[in-house]
C-alpha positions in Angstrom: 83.6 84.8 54.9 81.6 83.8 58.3 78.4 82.0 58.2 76.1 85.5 59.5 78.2 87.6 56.9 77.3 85.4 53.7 73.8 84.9 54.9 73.5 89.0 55.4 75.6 89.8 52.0 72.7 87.3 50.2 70.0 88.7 51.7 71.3 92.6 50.4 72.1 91.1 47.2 68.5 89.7 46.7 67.2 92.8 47.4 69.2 94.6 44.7 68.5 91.8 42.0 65.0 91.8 42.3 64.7 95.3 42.4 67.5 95.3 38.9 64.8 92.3 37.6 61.8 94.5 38.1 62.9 97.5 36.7 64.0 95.6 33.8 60.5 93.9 32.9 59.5 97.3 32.9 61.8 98.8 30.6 61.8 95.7 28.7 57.5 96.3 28.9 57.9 100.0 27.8 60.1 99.6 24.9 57.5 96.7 23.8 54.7 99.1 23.9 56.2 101.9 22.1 57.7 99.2 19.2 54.2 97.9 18.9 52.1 100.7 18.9 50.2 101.5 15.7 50.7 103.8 13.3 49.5 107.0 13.4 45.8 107.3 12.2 44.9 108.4 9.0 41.4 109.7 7.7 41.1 106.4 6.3 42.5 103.5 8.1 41.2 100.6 5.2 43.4 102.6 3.0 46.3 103.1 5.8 47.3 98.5 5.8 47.3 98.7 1.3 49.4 102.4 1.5 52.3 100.6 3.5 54.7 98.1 0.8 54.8 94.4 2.3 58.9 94.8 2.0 58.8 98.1 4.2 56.4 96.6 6.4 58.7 93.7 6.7 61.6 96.1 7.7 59.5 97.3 10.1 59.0 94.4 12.0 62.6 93.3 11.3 63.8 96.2 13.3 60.7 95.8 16.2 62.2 92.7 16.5 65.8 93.1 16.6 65.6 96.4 19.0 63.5 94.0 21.3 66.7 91.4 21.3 68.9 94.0 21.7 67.2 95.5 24.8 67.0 91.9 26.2 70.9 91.4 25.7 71.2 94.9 27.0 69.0 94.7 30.2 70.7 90.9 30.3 74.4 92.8 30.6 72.6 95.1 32.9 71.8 92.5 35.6 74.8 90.8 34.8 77.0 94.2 35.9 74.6 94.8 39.1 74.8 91.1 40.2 78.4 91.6 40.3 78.8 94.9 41.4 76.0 94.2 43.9 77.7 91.2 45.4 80.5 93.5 46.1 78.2 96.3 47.6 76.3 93.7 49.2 79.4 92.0 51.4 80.1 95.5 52.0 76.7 96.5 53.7 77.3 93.2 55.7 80.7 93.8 57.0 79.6 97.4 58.0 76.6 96.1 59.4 78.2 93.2 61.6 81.1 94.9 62.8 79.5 96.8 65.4 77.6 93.9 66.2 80.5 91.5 66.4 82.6 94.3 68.5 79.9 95.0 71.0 79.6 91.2 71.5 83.7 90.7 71.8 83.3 93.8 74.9 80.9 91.9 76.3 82.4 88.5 76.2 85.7 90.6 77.9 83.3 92.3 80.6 82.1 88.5 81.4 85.2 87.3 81.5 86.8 90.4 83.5 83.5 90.3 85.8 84.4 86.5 86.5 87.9 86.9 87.6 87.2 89.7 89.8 84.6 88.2 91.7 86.6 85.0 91.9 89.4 86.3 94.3 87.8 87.6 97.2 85.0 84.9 97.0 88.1 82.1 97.0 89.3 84.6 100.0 85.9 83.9 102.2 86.1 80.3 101.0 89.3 79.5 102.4 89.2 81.6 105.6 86.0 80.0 106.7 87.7 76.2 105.7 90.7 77.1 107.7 88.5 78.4 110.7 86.4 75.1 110.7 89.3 73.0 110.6 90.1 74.2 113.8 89.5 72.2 117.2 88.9 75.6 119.1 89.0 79.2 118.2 90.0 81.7 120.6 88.1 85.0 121.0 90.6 87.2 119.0 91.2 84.4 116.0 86.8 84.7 115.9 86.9 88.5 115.8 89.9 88.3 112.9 88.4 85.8 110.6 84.9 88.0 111.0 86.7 91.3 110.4 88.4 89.8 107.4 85.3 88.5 106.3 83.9 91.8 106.1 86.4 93.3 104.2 86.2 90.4 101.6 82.3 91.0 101.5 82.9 95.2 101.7 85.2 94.5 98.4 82.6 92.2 96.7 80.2 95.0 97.3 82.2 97.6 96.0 83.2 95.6 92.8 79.4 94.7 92.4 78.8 98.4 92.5 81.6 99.3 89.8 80.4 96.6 87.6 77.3 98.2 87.2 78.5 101.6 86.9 80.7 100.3 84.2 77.5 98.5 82.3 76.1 101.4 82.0 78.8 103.9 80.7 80.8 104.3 77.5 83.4 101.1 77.3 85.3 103.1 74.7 86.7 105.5 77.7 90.8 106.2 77.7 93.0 103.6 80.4 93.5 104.8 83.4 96.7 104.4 85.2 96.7 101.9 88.6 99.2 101.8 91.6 100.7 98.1 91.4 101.7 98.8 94.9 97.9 99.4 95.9 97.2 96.1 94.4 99.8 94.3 95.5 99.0 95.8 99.0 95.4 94.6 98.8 96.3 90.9 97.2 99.2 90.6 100.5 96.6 91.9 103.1 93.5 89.6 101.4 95.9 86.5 101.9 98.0 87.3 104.8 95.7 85.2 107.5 95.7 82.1 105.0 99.5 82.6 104.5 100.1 82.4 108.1 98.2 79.3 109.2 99.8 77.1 106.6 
């Protein structure tokens, strides 16, 4: 069990035990009340205390007293059965809880991740082609307008990748796979590294 799903399962589980321990104080405090209410009135209540026998009013007390004990051990089995049941329901509630949580962050760690890659290649692209172009003593007039036009494409790819990353934000990530033209790619990956390729 992780660290946020303990700390999540206690906090449900103290929920449901002081709710079980404040229900039971008040069982416990009606049961009390009815034991120990009086008997019922009489026209005479001096004569009511000498009517009742000490040893019947010693059985009386006997059994207020042991119904009280046995609604403790009772309500005491109670808690006992709703701690352990409640632990169960509690890492339950937790786990349903945090799962969504924990998948939503694991898409978005992915996204990051994905996001980071993508942009990587064509900005690796620009780097290289503008190294290579410095390097050089003098560049002719076509070699200027080839690194700028593949420059633009590199930059005309970033913007478009920019753009589907936010269109993808904001959608569904539980959509079905699409299926992708390796020969497109590889087309794209050849053509994005050709000029590199070819001065070294």
């Amino acid at each position: 069990m992780d660290k946020r799903t303990r700390q999540l399962t206690i906090s449900y589980l103290a929920v449901i035990m002081t709710l079980s321990i404040i229900f039971s104080f008040i069982i416990y405090g009606l049961v009390s009340d009815r034991l120990n209410r009086p008997l019922p009135p009489q026209a005479n209540r001096a004569l009511q205390a000498e009517r009742i026998p000490d040893s019947l009013q010693e059985r009386i007390d006997r059994r207020d007293r042991e119904t009280k004990q046995s609604v403790i051990v009772s309500l005491a089995l109670l808690n006992l059965t709703i701690l352990l049941g409640g632990t169960v329901l509690s890492y339950g509630l937790a786990r349903k809880t945090l799962s969504p949580i924990e998948a939503s962050i694991r898409q978005q760690e992915r996204f990051v991740s994905d996001a980071s890659h993508e942009l990587r290649t064509p900005l690796t692209s620009l780097l290289l082609s503008n190294e290579i172009a410095l390097k050089k003593k003098s560049l002719k007039k076509d070699e200027v307008q080839q690194l700028l036009l593949t420059n633009i494409k590199q930059v005309e790819s970033l913007r478009q990748l920019t753009n589907s990353l936010l269109e993808l934000s904001t959608q569904q990530t539980n959509e079905s796979p699409q299926l992708v033209d390796i020969r497109e790619v590889v087309d794209k990956i050849v053509k994005t590294f050709e000029l590199h390729a070819k001065e070294k």
